[in-house]
C-alpha positions, 0 to 999 in steps of 0.5 A, a space after each residue: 949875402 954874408 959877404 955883402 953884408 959884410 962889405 957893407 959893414 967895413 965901408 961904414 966903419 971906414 965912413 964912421 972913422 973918417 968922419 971922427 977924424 974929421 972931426 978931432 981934426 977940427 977940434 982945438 988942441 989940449 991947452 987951446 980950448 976957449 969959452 967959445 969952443 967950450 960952449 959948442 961943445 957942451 951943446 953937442 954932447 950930453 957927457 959931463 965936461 968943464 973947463 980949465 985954463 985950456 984943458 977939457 975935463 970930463 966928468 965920470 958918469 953918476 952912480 945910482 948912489 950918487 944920484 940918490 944922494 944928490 935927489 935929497 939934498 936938492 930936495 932940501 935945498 929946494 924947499 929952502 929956495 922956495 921960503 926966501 925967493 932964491 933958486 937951486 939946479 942939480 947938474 948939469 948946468 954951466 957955471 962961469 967961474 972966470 975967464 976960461 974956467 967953466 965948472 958943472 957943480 952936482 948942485 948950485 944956488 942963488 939966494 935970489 932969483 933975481 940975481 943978474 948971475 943967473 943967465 940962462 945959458 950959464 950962470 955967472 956966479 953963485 952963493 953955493 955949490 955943492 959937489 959929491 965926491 966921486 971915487 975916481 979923483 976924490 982930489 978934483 973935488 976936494 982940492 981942485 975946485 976948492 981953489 977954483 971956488 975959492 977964487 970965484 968968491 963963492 961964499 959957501 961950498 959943500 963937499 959930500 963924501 960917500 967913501 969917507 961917510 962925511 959932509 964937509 961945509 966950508 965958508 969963505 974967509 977973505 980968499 980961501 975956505 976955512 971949515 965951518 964944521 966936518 959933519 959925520 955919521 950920527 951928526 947934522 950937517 948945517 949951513 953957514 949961510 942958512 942959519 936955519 938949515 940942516 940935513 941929517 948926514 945919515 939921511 943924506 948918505 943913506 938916501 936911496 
């Protein structure tokens, strides 16, 4: 019986390795990934991934902290929305950049809900986003996708880091971002964008 089992079992580890791969066979290479390619593969799975010139990126899994603080500042942007007719969707949700380029922010808005960007497969553009840094490549969010944003002409891009307790808002001038303010603890974060809105960076990186 144990040895049944067990033969049972190899032939299906056998079947499973095959067909994986079958599968990676099938798979573009690194650096030969398309939009097209990109778009099924995001529809299979229900890991975080983006795009870039070519390549996959996956996303690390969010941490409970990481959610925590994400839940309270979409809250906060939501209530906003909800006064000016715009909309805001937390992660995941595709947005296109440009040709080949397709990023997840942790948090997106248009300030109008009938902005023709908006799609429902993924949006075409967007008026703000909002990464949290996550510890396994602070990089990806504050250099990477500061160039990739930049370059989409998104007008404005939040960059909420827990390792160094601070909120960096950033504003687009002509092609790059400069800052419009680095908000640490003890202080109000705001928007350039909104010029009513703020959150207390306490209440954010506290959020639980």
């Amino acid at each position: 019986m144990v040895t049944t089992m067990s033969r049972s079992a190899t032939a299906a580890d056998v079947g499973r390795k095959q067909h994986e791969e079958t599968i990676l066979a099938l798979l573009p290479e690194p650096g030969q990934w398309g939009e097209q390619d990109y778009l099924w593969l995001t529809n299979h799975t229900n890991h975080l991934v983006e795009l870039v010139d070519g390549h996959i990126e996956e996303l690390p899994m969010p941490t409970e902290r990481h959610q925590a603080i994400l839940v309270y500042l979409f809250l906060a942007f939501r209530t906003l929305m909800q006064s000016s007719d715009g909309k805001v969707y937390f992660s995941p949700l595709r947005l296109r950049l440009r040709s080949g380029n397709f990023r997840e922010p942790d948090l997106i808005l248009l300030r109008s809900a009938d902005d023709p960007r908006r799609q429902n497969d993924y949006w075409r553009g967007a008026n703000l986003v909002l990464e949290v840094v996550s510890p396994d490549d602070p990089k990806r969010d504050h250099v990477d996708k500061r160039a990739d944003y930049a370059q989409a002409g998104i007008p404005e891009y939040w960059i909420v880091d827990p390792q160094a307790a601070t909120i960096k808002v950033l504003h687009l001038d002509g092609a790059h971002y400069a800052e419009h303010g680095v908000f640490g603890r003890g202080t109000t974060a705001s928007s350039g964008l909104f010029a009513d809105f703020s959150v207390n960076v306490d209440a954010v990186l506290d959020a639980d």
